[in-house]
Backbone of each chain as nested JSON, in Angstrom:
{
  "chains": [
    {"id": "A", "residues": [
      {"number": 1, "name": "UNK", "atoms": {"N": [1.927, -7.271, 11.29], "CA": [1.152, -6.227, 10.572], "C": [-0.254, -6.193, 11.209]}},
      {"number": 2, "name": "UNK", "atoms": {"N": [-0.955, -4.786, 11.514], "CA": [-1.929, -5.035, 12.181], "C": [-3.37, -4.997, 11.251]}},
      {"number": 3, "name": "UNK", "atoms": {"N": [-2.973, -4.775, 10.286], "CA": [-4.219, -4.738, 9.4], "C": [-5.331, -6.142, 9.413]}},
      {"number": 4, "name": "UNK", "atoms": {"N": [-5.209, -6.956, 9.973], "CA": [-6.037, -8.636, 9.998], "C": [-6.752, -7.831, 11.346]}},
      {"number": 5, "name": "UNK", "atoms": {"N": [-6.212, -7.167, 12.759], "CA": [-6.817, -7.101, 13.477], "C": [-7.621, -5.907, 13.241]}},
      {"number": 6, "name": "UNK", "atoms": {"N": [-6.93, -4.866, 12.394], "CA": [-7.964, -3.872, 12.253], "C": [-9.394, -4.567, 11.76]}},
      {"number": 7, "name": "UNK", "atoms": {"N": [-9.12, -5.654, 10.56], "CA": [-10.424, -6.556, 10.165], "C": [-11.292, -6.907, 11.071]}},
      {"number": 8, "name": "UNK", "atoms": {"N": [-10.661, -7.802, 12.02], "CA": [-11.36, -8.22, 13.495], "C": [-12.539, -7.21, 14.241]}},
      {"number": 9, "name": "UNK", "atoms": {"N": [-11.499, -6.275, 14.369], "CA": [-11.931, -5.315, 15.161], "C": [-13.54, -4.353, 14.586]}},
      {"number": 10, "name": "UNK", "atoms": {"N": [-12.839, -3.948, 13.115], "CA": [-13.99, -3.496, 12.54], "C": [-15.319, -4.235, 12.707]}},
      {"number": 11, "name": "UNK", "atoms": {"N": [-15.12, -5.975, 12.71], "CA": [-15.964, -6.784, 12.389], "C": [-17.066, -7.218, 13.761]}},
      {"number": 12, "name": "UNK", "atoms": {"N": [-16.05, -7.016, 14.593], "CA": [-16.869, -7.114, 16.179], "C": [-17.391, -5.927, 16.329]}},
      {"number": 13, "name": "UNK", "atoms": {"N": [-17.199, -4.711, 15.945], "CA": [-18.092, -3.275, 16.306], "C": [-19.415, -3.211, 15.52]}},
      {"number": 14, "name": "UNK", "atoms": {"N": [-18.752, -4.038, 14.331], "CA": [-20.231, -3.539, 13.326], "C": [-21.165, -4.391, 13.89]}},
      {"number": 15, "name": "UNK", "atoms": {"N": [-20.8, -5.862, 14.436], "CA": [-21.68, -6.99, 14.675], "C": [-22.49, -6.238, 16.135]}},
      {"number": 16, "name": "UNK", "atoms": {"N": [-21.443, -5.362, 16.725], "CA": [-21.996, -4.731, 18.161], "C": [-23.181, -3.763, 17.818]}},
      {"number": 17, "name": "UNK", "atoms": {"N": [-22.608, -3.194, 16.9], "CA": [-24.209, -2.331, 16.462], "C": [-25.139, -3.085, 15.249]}},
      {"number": 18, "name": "UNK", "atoms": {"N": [-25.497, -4.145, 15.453], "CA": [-25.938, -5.207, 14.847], "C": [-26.54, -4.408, 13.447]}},
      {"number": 19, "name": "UNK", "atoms": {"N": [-25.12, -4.012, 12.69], "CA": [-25.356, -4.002, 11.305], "C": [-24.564, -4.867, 10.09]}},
      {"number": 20, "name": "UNK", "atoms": {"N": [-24.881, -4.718, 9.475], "CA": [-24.774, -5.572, 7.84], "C": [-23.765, -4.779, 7.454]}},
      {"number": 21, "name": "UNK", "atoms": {"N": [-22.588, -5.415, 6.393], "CA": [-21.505, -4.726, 6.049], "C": [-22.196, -3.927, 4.98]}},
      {"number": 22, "name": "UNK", "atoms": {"N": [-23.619, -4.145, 4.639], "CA": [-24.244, -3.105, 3.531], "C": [-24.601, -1.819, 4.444]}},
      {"number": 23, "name": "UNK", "atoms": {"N": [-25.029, -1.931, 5.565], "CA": [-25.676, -0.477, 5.928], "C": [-24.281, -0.172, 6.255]}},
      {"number": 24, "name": "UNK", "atoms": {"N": [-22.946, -0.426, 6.976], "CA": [-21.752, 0.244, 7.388], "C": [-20.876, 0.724, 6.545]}},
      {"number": 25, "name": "UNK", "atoms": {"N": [-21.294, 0.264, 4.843], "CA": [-20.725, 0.674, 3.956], "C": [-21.258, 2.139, 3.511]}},
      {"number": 26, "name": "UNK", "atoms": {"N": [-22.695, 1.454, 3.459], "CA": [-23.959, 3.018, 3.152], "C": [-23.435, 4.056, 3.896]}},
      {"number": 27, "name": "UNK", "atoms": {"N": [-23.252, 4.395, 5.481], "CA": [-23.342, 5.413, 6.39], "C": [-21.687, 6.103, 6.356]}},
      {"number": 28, "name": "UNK", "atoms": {"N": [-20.997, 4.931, 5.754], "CA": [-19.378, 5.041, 5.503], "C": [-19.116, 5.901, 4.379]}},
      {"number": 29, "name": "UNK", "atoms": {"N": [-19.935, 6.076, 3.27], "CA": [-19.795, 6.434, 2.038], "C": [-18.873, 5.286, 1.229]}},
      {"number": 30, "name": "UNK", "atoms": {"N": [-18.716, 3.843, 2.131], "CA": [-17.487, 2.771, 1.04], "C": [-18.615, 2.16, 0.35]}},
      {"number": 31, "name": "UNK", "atoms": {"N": [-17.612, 1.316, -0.494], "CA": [-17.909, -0.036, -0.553], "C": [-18.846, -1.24, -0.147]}},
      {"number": 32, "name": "UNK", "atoms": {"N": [-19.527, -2.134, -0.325], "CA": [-19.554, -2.639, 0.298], "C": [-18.345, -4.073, 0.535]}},
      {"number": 33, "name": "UNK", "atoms": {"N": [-18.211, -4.13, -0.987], "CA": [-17.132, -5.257, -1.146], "C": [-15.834, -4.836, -0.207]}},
      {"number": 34, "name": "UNK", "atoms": {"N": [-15.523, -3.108, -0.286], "CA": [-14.268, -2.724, 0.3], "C": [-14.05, -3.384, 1.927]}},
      {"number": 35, "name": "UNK", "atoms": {"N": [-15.421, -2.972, 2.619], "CA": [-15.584, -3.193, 4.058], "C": [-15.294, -4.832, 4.193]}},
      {"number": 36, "name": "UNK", "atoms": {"N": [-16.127, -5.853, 3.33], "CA": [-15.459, -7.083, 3.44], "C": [-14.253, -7.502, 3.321]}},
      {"number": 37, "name": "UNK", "atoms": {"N": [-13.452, -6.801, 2.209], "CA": [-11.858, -6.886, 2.176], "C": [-11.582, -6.576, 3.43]}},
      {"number": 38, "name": "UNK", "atoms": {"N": [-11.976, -5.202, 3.975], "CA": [-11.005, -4.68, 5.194], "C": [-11.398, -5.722, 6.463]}},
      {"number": 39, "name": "UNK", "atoms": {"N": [-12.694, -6.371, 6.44], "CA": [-12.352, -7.128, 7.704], "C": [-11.668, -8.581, 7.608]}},
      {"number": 40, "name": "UNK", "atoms": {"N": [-11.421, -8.795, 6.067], "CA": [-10.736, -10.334, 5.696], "C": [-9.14, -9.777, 6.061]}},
      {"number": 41, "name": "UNK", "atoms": {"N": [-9.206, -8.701, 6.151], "CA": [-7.81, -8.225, 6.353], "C": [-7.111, -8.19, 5.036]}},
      {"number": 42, "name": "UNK", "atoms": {"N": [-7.55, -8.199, 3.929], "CA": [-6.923, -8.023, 3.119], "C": [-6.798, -6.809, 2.037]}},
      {"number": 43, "name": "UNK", "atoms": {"N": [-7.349, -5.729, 2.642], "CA": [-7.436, -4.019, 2.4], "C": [-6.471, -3.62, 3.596]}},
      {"number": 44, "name": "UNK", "atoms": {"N": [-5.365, -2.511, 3.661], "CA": [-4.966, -1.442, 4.392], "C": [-6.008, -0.7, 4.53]}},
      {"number": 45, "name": "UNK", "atoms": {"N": [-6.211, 0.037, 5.421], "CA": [-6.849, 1.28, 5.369], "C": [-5.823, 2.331, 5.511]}},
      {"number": 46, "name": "UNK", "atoms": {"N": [-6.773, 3.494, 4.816], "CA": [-6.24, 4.769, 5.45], "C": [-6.275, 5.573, 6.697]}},
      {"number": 47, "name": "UNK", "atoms": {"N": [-5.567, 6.372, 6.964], "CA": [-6.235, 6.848, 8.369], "C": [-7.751, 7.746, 8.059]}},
      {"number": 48, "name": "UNK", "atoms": {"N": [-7.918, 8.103, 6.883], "CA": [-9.13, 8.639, 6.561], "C": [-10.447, 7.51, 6.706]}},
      {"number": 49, "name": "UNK", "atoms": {"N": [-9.86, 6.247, 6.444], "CA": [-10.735, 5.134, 6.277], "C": [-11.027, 5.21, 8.065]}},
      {"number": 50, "name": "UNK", "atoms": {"N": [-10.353, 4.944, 8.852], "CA": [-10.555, 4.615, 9.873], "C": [-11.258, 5.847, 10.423]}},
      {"number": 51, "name": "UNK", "atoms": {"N": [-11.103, 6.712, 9.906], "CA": [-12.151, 7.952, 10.711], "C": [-13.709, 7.672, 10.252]}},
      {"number": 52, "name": "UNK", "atoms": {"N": [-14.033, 7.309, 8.836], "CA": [-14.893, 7.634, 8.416], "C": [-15.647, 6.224, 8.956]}},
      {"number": 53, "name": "UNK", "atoms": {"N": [-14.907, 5.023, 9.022], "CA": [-15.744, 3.615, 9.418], "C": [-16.088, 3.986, 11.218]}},
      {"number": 54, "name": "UNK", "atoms": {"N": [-15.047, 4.468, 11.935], "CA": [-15.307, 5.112, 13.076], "C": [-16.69, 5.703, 13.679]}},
      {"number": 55, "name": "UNK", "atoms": {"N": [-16.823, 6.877, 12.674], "CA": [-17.629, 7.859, 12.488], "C": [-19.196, 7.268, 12.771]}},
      {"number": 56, "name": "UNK", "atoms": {"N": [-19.314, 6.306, 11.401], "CA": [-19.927, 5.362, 10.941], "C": [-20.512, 4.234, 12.282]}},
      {"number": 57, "name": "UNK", "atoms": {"N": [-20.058, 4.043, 13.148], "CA": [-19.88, 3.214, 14.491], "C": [-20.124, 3.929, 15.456]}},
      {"number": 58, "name": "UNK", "atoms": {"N": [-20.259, 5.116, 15.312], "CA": [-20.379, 5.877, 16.769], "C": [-19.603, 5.767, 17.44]}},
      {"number": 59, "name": "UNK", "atoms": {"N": [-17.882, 5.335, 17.356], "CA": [-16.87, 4.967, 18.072], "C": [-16.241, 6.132, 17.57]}},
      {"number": 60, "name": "UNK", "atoms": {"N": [-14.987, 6.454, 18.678], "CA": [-13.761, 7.416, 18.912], "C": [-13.072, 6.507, 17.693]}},
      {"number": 61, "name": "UNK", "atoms": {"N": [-12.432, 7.246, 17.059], "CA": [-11.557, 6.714, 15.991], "C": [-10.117, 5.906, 16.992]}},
      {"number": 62, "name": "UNK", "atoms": {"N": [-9.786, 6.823, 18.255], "CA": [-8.534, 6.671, 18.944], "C": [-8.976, 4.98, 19.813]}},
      {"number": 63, "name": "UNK", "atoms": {"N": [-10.323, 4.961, 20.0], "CA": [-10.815, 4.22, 20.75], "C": [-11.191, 2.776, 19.886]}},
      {"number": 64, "name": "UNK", "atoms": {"N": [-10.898, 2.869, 18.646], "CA": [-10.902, 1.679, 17.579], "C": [-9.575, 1.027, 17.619]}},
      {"number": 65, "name": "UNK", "atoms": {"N": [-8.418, 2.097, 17.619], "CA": [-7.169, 1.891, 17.454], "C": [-6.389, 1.03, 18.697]}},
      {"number": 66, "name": "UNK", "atoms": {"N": [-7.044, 1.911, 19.948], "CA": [-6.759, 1.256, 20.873], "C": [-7.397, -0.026, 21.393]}},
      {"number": 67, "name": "UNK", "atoms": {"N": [-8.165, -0.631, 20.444], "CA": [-8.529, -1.763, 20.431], "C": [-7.803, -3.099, 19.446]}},
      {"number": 68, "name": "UNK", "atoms": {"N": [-6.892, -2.28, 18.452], "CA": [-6.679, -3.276, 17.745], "C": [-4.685, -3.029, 18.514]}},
      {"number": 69, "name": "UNK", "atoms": {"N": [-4.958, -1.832, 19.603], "CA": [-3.446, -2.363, 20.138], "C": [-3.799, -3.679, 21.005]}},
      {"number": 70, "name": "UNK", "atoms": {"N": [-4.691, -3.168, 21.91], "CA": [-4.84, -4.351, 22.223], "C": [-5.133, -5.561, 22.221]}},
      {"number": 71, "name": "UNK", "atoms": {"N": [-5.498, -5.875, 21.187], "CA": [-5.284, -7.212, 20.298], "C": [-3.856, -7.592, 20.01]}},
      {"number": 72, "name": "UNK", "atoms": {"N": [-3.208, -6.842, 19.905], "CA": [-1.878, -7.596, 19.357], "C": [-0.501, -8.155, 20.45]}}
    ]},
    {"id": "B", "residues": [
      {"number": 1, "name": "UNK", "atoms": {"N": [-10.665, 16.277, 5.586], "CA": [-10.073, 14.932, 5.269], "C": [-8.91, 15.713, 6.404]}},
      {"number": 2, "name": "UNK", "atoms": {"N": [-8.549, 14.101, 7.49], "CA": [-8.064, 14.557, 8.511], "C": [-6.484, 14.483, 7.993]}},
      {"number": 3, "name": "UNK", "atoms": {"N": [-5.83, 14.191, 6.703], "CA": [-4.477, 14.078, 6.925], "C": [-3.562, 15.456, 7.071]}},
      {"number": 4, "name": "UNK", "atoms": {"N": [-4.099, 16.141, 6.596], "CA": [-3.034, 17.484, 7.276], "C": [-2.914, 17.521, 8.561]}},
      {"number": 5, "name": "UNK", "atoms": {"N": [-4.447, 17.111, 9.185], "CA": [-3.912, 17.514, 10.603], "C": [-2.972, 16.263, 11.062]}},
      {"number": 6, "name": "UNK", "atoms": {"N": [-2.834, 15.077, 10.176], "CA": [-1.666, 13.946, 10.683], "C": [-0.677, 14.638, 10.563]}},
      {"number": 7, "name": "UNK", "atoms": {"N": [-0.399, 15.213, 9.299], "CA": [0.671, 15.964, 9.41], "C": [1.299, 17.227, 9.903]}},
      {"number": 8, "name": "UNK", "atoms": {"N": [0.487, 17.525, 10.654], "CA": [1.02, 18.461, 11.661], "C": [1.411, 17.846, 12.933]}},
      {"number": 9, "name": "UNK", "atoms": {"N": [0.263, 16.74, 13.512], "CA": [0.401, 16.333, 14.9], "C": [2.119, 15.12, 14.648]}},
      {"number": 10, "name": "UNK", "atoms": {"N": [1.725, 14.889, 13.445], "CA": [3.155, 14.098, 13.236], "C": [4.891, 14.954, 13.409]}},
      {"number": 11, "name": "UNK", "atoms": {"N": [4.628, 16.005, 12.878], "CA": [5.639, 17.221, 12.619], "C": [5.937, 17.314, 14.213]}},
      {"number": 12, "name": "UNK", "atoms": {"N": [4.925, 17.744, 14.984], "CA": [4.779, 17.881, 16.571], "C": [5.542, 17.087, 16.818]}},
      {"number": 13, "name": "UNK", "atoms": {"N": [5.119, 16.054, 17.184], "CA": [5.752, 14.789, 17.835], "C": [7.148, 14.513, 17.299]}},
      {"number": 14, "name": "UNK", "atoms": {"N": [7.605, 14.618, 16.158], "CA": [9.236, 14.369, 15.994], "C": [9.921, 15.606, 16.678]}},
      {"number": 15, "name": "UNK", "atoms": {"N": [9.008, 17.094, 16.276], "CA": [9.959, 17.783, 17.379], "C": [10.03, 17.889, 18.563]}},
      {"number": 16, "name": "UNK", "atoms": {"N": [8.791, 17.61, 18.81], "CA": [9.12, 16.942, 20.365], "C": [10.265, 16.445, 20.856]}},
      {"number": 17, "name": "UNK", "atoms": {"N": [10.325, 15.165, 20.457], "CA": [11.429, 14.577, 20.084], "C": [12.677, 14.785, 19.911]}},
      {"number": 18, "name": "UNK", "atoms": {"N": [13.047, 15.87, 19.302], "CA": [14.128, 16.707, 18.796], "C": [14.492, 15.419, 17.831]}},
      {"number": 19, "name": "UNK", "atoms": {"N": [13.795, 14.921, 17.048], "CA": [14.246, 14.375, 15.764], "C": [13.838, 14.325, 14.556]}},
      {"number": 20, "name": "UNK", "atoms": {"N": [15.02, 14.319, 13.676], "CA": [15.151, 15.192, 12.056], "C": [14.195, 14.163, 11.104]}},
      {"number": 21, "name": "UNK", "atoms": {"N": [13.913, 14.384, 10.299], "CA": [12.787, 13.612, 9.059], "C": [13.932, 12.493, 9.6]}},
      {"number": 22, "name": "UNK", "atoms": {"N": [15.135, 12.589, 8.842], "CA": [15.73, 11.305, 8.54], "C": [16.325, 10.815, 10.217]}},
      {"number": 23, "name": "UNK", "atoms": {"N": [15.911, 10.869, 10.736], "CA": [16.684, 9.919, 12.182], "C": [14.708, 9.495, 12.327]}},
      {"number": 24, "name": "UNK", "atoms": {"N": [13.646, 10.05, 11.828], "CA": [12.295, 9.448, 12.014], "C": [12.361, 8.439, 11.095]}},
      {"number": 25, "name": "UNK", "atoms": {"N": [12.69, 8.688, 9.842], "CA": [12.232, 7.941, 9.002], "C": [13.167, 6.484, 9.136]}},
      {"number": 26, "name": "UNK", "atoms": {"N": [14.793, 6.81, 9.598], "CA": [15.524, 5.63, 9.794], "C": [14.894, 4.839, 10.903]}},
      {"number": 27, "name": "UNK", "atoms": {"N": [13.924, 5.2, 12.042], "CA": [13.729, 4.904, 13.22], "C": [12.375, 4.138, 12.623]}},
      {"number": 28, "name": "UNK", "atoms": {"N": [11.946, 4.115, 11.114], "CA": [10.678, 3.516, 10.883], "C": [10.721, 2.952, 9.726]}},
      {"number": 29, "name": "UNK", "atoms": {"N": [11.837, 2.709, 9.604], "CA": [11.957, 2.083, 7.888], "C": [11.196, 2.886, 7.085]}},
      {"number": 30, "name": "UNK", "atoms": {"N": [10.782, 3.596, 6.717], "CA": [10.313, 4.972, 6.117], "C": [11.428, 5.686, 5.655]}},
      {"number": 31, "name": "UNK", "atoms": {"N": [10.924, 6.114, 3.692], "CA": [11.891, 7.008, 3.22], "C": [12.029, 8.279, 4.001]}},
      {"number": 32, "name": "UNK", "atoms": {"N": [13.15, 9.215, 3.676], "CA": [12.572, 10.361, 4.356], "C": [11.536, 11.133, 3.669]}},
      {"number": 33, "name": "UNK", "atoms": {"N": [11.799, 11.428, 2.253], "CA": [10.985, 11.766, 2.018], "C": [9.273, 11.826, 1.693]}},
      {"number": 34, "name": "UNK", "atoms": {"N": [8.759, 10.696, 1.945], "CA": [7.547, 10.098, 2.715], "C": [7.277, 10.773, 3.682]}},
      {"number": 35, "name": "UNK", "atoms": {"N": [8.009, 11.099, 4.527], "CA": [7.651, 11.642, 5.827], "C": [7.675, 13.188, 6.151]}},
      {"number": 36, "name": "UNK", "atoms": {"N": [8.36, 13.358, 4.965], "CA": [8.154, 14.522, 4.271], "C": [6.6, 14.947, 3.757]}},
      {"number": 37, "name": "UNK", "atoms": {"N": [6.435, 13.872, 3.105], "CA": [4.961, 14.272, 2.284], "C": [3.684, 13.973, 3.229]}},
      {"number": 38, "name": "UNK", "atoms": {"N": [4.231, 13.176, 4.245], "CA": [3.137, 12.822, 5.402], "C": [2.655, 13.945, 6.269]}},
      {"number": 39, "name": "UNK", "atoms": {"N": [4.036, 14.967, 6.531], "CA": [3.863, 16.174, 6.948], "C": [3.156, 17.488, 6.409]}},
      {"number": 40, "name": "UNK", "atoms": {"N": [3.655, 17.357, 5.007], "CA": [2.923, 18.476, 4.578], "C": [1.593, 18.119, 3.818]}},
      {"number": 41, "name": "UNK", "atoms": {"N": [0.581, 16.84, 4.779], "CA": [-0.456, 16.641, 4.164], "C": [-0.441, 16.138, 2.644]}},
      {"number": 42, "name": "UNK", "atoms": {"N": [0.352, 15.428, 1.882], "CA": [0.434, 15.588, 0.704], "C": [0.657, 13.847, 0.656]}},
      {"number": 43, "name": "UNK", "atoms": {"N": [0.514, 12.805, 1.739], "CA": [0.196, 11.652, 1.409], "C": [-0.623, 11.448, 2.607]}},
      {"number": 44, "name": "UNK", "atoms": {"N": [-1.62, 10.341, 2.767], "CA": [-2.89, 9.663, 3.472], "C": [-2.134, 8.53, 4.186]}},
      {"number": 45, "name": "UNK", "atoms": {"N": [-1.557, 8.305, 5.282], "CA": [-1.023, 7.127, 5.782], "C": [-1.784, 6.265, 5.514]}},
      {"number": 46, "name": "UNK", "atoms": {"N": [-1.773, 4.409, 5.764], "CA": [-2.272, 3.725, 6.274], "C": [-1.692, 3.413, 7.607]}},
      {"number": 47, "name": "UNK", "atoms": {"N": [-3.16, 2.393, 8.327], "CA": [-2.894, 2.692, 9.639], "C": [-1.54, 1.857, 9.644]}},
      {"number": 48, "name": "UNK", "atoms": {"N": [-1.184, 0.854, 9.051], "CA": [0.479, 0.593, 9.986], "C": [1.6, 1.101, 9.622]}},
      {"number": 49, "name": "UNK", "atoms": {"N": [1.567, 2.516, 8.28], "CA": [2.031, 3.835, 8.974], "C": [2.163, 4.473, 10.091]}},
      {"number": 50, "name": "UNK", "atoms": {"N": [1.048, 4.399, 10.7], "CA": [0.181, 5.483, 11.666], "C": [1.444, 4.427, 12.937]}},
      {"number": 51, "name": "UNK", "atoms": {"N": [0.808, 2.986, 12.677], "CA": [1.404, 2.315, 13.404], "C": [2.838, 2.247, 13.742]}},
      {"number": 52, "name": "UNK", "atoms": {"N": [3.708, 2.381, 12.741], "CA": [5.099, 2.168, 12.563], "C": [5.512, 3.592, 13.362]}},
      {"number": 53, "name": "UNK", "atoms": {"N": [5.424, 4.914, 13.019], "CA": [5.674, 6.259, 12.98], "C": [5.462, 6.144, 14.663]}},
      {"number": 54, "name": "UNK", "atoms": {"N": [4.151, 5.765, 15.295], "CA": [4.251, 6.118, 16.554], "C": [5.117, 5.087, 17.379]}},
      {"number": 55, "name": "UNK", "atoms": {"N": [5.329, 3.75, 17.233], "CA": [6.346, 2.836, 17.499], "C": [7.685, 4.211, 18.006]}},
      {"number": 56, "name": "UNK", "atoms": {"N": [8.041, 4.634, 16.636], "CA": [9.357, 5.206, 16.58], "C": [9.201, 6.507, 17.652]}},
      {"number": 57, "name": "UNK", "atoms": {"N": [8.057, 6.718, 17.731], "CA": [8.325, 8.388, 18.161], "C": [7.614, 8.284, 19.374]}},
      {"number": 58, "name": "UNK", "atoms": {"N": [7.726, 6.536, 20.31], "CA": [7.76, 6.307, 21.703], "C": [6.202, 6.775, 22.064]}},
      {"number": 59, "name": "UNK", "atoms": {"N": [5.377, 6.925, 21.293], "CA": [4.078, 7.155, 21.618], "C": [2.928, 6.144, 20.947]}},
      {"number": 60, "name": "UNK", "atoms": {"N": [1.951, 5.837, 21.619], "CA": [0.569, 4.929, 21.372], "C": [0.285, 5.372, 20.556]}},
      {"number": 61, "name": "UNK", "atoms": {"N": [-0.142, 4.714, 19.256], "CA": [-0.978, 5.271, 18.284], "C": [-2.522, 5.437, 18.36]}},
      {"number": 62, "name": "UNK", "atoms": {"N": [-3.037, 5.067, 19.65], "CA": [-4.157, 5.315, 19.969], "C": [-4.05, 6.963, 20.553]}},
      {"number": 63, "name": "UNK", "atoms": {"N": [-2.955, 7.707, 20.683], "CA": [-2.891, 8.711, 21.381], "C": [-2.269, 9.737, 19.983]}},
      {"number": 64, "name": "UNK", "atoms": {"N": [-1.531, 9.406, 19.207], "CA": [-1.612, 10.079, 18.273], "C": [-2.78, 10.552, 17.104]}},
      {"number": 65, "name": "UNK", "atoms": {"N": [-3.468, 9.502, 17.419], "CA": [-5.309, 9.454, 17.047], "C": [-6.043, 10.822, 17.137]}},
      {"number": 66, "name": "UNK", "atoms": {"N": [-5.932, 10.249, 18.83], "CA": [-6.345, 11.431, 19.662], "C": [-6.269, 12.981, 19.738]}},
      {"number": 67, "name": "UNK", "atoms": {"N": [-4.979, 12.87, 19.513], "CA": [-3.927, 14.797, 19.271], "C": [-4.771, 14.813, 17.772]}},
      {"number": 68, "name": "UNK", "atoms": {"N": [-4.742, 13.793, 16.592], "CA": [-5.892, 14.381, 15.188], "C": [-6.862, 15.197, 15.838]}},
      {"number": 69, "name": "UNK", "atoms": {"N": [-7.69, 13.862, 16.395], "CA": [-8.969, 14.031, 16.904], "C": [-9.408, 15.542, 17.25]}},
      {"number": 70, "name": "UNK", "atoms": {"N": [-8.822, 15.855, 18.691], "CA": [-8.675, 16.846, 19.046], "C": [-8.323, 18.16, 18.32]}},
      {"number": 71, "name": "UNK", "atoms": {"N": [-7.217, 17.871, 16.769], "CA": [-7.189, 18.996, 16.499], "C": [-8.201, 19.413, 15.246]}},
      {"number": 72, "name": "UNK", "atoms": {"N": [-9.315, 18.455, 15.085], "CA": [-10.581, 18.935, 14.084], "C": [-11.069, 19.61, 14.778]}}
    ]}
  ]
}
């Protein structure tokens, strides 16, 4: 299941744009607790989620994905 | 909210394919009718939906991303 690496993944981009799971939640419109679930891996996301945390990152949504293929 | 356009680029790609809801949905452990509702925008995948669906339908889900992407 790739949802642990989607966690990963989220967690190394946000650390890349050296923000706090509070401002990536703020610019996300989430959570902040949600964003910690999703990088403990223990939230699914939606594909809406992944656009909007994307968005949020200044990253290609396709270009997130293809990061957590390549993780696996 | 990008899921209609999943469910169109999804619709695409099985006919591409030349395959029926149910030879997709058997090809993904997916009801058919799920994939039904995935199509006509009327459910939000998560990504190992996103994940499973492109498995079956021989394409990267970093590239089915992309065909969204592209069609906002």
């Amino acid at each position: 299941m790739p949802e642990k690496t989607f966690g990963n993944v989220l967690q190394e981009l946000r650390r890349e744009q050296g923000l706090t799971q509070e401002e990536l939640a703020f610019r996300s419109s989430l959570d902040r607790t949600y964003i910690s679930l999703l990088e403990r891996g223990l939230r699914v996301p939606t594909i809406d989620t992944l656009f909007k945390v994307s968005k949020s990152l200044g990253t290609k949504p396709e270009d997130l994905v293809a990061r957590i293929e390549a993780g696996r």
